[in-house]
N, CA, C and O of each residue as an XYZ file, in Angstrom:
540
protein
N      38.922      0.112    -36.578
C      39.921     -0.663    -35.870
C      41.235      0.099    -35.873
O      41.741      0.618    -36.867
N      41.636      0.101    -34.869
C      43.351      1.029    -34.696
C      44.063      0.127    -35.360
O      43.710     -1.048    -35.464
N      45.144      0.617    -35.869
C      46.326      0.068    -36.413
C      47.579      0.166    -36.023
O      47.744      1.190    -35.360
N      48.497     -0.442    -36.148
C      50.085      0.009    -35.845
C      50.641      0.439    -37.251
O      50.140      0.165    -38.342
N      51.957      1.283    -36.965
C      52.210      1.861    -38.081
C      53.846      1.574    -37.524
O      53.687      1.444    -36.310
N      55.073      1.441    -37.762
C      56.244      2.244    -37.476
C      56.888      2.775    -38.711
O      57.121      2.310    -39.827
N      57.071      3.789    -38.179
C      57.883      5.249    -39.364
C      59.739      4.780    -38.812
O      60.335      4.817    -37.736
N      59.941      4.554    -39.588
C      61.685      4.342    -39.317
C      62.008      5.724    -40.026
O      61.987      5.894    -41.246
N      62.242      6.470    -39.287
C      62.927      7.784    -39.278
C      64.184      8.378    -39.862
O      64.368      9.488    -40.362
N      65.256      7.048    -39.618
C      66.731      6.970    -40.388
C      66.924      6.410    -41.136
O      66.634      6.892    -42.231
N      67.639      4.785    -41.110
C      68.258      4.117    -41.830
C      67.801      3.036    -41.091
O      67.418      3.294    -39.951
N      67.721      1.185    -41.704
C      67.726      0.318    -41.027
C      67.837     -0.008    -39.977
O      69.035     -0.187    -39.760
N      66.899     -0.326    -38.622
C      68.135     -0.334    -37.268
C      68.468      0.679    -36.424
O      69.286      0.716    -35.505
N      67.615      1.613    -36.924
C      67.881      3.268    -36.314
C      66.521      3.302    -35.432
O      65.651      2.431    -35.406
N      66.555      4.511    -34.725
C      65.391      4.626    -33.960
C      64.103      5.269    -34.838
O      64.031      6.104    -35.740
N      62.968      4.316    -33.987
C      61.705      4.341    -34.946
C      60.660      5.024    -34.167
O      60.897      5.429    -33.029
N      59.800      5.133    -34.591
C      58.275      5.510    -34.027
C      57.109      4.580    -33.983
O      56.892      4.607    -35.194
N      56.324      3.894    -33.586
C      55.472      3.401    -33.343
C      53.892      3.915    -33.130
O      53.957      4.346    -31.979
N      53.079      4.036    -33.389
C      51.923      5.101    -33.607
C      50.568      3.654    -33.407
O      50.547      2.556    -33.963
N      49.823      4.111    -32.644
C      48.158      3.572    -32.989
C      47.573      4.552    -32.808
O      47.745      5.356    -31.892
N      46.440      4.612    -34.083
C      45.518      5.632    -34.148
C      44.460      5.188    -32.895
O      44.022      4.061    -32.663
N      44.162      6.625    -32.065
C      43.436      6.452    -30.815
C      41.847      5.669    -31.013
O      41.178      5.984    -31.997
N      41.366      4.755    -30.127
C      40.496      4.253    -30.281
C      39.652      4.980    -29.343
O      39.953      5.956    -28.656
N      38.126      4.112    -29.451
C      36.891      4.703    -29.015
C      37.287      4.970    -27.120
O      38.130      4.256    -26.576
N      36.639      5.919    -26.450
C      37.718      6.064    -25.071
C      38.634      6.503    -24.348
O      38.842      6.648    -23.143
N      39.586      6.848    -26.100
C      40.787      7.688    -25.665
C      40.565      9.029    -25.349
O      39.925      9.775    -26.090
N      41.134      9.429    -24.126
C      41.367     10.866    -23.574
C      42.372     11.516    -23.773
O      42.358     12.743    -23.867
N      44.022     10.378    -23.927
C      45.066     11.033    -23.661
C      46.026     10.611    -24.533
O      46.177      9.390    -24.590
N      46.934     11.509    -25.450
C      48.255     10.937    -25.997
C      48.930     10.413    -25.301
O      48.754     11.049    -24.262
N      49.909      9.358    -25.005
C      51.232      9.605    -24.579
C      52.006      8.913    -25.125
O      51.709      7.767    -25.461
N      53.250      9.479    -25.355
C      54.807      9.241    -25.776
C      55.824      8.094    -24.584
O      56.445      8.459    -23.587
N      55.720      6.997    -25.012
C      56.327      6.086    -24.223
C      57.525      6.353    -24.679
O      57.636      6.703    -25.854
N      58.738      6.236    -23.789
C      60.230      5.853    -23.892
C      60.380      4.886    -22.955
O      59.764      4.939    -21.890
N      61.502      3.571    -23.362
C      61.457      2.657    -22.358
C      60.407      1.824    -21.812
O      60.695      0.855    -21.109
N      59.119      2.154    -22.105
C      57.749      1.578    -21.840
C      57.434      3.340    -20.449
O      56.597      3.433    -19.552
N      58.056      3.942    -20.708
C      57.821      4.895    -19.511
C      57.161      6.230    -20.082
O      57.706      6.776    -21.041
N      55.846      6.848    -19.447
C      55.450      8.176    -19.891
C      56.350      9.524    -20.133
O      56.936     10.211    -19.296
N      56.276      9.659    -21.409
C      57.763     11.217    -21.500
C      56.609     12.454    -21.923
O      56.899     13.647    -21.828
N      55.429     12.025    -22.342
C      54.686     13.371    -22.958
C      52.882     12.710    -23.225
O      52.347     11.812    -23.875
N      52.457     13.820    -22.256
C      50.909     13.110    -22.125
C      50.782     14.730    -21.998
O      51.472     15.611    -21.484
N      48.882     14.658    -23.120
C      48.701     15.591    -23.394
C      47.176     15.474    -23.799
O      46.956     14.267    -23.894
N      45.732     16.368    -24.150
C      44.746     15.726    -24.131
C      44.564     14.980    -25.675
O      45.327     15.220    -26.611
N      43.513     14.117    -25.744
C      43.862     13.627    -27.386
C      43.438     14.301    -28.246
O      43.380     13.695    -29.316
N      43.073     15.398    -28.283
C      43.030     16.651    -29.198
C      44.791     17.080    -30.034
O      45.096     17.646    -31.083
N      45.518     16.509    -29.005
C      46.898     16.929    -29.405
C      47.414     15.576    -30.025
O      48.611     15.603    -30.309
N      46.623     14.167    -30.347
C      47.671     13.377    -30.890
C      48.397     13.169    -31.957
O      49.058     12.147    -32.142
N      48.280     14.652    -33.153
C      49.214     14.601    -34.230
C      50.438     15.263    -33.799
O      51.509     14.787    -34.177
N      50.421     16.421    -32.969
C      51.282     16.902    -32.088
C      52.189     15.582    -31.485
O      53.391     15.426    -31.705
N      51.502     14.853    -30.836
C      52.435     14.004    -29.531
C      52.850     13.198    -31.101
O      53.831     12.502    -30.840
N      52.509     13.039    -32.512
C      53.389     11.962    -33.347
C      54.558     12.489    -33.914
O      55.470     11.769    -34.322
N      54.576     14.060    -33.972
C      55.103     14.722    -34.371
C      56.269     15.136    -33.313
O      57.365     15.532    -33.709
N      55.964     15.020    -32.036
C      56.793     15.302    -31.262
C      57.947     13.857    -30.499
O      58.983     13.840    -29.834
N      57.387     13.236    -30.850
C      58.040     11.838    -31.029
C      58.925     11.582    -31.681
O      59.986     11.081    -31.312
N      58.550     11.952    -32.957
C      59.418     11.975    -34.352
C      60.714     12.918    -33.604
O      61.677     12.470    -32.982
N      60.495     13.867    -33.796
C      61.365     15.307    -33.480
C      62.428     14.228    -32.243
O      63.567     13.986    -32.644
N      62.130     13.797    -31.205
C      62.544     13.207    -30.679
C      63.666     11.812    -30.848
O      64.726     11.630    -30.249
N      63.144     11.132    -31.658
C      63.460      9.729    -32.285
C      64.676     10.605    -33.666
O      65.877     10.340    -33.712
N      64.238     11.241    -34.280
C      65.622     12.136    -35.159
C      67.188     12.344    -34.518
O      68.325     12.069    -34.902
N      66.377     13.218    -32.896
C      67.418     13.932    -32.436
C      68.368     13.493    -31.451
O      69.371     14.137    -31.146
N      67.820     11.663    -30.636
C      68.256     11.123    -29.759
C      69.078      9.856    -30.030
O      68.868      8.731    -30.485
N      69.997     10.481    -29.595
C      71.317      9.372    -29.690
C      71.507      8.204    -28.540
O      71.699      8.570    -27.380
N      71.459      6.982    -28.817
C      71.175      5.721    -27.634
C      72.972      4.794    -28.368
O      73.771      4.826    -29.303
N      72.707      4.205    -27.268
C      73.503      2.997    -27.940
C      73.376      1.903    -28.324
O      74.231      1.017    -28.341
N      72.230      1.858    -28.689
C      71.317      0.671    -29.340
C      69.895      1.916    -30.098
O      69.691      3.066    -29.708
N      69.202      1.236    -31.130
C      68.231      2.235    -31.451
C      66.699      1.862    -30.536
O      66.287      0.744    -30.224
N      66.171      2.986    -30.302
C      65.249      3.324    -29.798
C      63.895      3.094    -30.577
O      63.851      3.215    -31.801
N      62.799      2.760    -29.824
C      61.507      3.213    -30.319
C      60.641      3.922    -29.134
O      60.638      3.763    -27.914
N      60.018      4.645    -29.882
C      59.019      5.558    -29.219
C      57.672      5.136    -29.644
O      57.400      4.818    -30.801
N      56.866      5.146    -28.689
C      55.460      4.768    -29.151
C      54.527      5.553    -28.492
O      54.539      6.105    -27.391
N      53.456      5.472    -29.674
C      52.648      6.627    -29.292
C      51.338      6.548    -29.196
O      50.676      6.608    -30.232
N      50.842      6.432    -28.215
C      49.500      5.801    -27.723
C      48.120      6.403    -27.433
O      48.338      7.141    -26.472
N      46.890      6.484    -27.723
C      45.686      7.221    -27.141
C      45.204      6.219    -25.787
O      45.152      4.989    -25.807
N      45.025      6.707    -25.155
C      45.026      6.044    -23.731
C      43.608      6.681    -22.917
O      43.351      7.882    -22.997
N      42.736      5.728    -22.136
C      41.638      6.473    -21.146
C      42.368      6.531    -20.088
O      43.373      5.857    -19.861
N      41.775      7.512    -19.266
C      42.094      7.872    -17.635
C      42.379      7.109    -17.181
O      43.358      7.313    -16.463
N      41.682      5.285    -17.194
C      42.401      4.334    -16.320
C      43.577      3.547    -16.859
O      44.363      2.943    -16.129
N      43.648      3.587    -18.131
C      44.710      2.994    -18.618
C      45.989      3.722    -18.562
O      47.080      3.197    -18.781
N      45.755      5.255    -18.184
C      47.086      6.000    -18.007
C      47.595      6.037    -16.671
O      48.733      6.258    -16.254
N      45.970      5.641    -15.783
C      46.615      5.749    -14.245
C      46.895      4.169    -14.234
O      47.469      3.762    -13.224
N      46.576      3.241    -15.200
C      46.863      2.194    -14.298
C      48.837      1.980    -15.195
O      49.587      1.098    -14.778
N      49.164      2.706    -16.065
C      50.578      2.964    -16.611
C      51.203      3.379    -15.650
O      52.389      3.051    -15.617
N      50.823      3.995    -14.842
C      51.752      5.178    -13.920
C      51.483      4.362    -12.597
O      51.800      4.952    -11.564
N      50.791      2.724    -12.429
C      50.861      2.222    -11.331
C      49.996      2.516    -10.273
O      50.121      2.516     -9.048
N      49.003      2.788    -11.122
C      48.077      3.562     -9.962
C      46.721      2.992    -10.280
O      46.551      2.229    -11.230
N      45.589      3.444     -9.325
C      44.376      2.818     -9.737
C      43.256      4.449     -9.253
O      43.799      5.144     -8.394
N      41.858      4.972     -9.763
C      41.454      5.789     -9.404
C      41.332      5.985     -7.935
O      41.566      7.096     -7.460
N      40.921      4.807     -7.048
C      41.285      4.655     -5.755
C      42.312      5.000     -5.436
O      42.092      5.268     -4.255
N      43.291      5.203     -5.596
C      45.013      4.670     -5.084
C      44.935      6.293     -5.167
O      44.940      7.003     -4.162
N      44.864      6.767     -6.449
C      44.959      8.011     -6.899
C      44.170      9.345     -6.091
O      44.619     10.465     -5.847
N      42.968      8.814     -5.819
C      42.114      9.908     -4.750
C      42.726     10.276     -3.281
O      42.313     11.110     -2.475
N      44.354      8.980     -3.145
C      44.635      9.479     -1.486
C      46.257     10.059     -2.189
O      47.313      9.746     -1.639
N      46.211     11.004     -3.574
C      47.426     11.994     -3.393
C      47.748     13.024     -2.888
O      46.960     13.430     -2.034
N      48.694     13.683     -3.095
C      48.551     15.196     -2.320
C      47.470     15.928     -3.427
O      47.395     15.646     -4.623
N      46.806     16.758     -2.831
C      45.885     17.890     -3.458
C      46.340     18.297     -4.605
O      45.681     18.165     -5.637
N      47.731     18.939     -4.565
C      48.845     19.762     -5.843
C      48.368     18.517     -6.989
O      47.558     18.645     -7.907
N      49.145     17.305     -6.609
C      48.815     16.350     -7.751
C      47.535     15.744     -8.334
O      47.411     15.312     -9.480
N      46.564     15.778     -7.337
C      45.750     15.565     -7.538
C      44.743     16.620     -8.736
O      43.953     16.400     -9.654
N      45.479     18.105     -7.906
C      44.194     18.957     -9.364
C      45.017     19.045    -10.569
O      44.554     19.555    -11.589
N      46.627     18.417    -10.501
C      47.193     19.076    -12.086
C      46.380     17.385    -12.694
O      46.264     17.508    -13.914
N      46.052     16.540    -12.428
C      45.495     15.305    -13.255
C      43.805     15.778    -13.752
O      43.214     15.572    -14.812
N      43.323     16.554    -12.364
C      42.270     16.596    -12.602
C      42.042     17.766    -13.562
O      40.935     17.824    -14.096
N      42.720     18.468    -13.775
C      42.896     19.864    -14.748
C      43.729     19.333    -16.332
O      43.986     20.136    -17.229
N      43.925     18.425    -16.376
C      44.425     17.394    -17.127
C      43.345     16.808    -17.906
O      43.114     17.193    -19.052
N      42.621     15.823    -17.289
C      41.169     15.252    -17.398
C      41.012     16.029    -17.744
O      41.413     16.077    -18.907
N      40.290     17.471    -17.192
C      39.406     18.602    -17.592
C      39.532     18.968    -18.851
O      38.559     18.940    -19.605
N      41.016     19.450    -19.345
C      41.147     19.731    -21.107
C      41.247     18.395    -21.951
O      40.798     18.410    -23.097
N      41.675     17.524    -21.565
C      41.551     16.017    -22.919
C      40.225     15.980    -23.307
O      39.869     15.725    -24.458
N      39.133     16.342    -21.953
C      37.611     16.210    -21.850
C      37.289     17.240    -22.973
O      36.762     16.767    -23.979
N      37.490     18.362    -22.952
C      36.830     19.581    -23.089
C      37.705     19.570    -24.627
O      36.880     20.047    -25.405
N      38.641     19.336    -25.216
C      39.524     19.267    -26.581
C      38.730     17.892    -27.108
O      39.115     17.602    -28.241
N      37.890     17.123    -26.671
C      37.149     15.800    -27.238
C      35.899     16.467    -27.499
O      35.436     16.485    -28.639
N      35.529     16.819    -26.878
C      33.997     17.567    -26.935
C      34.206     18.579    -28.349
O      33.549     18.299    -29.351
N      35.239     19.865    -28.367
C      35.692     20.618    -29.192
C      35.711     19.943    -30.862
O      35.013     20.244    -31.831
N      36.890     18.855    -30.707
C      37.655     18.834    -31.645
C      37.032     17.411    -32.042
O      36.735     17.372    -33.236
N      36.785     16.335    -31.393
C      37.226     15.188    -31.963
C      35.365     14.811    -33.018
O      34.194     14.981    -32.678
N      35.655     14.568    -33.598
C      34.493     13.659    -34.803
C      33.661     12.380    -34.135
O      32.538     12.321    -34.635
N      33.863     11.498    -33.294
C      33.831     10.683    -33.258
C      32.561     10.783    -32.237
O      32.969     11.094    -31.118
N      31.280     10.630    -32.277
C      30.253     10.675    -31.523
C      30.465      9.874    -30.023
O      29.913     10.048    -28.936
N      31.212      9.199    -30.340
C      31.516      8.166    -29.178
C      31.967      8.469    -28.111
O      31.336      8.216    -27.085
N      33.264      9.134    -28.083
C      34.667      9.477    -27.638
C      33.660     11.067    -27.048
O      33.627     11.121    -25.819
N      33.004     12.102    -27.669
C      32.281     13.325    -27.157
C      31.732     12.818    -26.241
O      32.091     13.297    -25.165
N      30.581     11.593    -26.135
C      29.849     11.068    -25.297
C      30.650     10.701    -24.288
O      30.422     11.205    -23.188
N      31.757      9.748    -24.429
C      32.524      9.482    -23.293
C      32.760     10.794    -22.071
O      32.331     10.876    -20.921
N      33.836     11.965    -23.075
C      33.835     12.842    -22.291
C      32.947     13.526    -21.527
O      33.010     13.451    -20.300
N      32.033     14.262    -22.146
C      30.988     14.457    -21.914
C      30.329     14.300    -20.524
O      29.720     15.036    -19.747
N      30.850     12.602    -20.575
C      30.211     12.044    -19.005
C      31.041     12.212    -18.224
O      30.758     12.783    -17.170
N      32.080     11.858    -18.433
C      33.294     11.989    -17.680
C      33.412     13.369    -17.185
O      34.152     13.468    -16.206
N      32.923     14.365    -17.567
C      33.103     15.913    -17.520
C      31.361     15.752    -16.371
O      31.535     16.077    -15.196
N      30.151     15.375    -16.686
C      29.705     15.623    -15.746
C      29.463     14.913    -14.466
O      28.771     15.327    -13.536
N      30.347     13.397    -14.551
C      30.906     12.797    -13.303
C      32.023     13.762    -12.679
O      32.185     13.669    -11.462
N      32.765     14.627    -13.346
C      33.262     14.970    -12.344
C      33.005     16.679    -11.631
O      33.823     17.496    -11.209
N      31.867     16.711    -11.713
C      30.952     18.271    -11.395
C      31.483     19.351    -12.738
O      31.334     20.562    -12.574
N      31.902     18.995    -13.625
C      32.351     20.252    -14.208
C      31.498     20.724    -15.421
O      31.688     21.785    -16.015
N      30.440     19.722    -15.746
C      29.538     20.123    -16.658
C      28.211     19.883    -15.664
O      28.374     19.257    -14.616
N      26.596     20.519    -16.110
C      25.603     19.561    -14.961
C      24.860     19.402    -16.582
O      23.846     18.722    -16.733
C-alpha cells in the first residue's frame, strides 16, 4: 500500500515535500507545484524527482510556504493531469506527439531495467508491445 510522507524541510510552516511511494502501474514521477507538472521523468528516476523536489522546496522563496508533491503516475493519469485523454492526445502535432511517445518509451524500458516489482515490468512490457516497440 503507498503511503504519504511530508518531509518539512525548514522550520514549522515552511515549505514541505509531500512524497507517495509509486504504486502498481506507475510509469512516471512527477513534481507537482501549485497542483501543476514542473518535472516528469520515467519511474526509474523517482528518488531523483524526491530529491529534486527537496533541492527545490530548500531553495524557493513564496510568500506563503509551499508544498511540492511527488507522485508515480500511469500514462493516463498524467495525460488526464495535463487535461488530456489518449484520444485527445493522438490529434497533436507529430513534434509533441513523439517527445511523449519517446517519454513512454524510457519510463517503459527503466521499469523493465530497474524496477523489482513483477507487476509494474508486466505492465510495461505491454505497454512497450502495444506500442510496436517490443514484438
Amino acid at each position: 500500500m503507498a503511503h504519504l510522507s511530508d518531509h518539512d524541510l525548514w522550520s514549522a510552516g515552511s515549505n514541505r515535500v509531500a512524497t507517495m511511494e509509486p504504486g502498481p502501474g506507475d510509469l512516471f514521477v512527477v513534481i507537482l507545484m501549485f497542483g501543476k507538472p514542473v518535472f516528469v521523468e520515467p519511474i526509474d528516476q523517482y528518488d531523483r524527482g524526491v530529491r529534486t523536489a527537496e533541492g527545490f522546496a530548500r531553495r524557493l522563496r513564496h510568500d506563503r510556504p509551499l508544498t511540492l508533491r511527488v507522485l508515480g503516475m500511469s500514462l493516463h493519469e498524467l495525460l488526464a493531469l495535463m487535461g488530456t485523454t489518449p484520444a485527445e492526445f493522438a490529434g497533436t502535432s507529430p513534434k509533441v506527439e513523439a517527445e511523449f511517445r519517446q517519454l513512454a518509451v524510457d519510463a517503459c524500458m527503466g521499469a523493465l531495467r530497474d524496477c523489482d516489482d513483477p507487476a509494474v515490468r508486466k505492465d510495461a512490457y505491454d505497454l512497450l508491445v502495444k506500442m510496436g516497440v517490443l514484438q
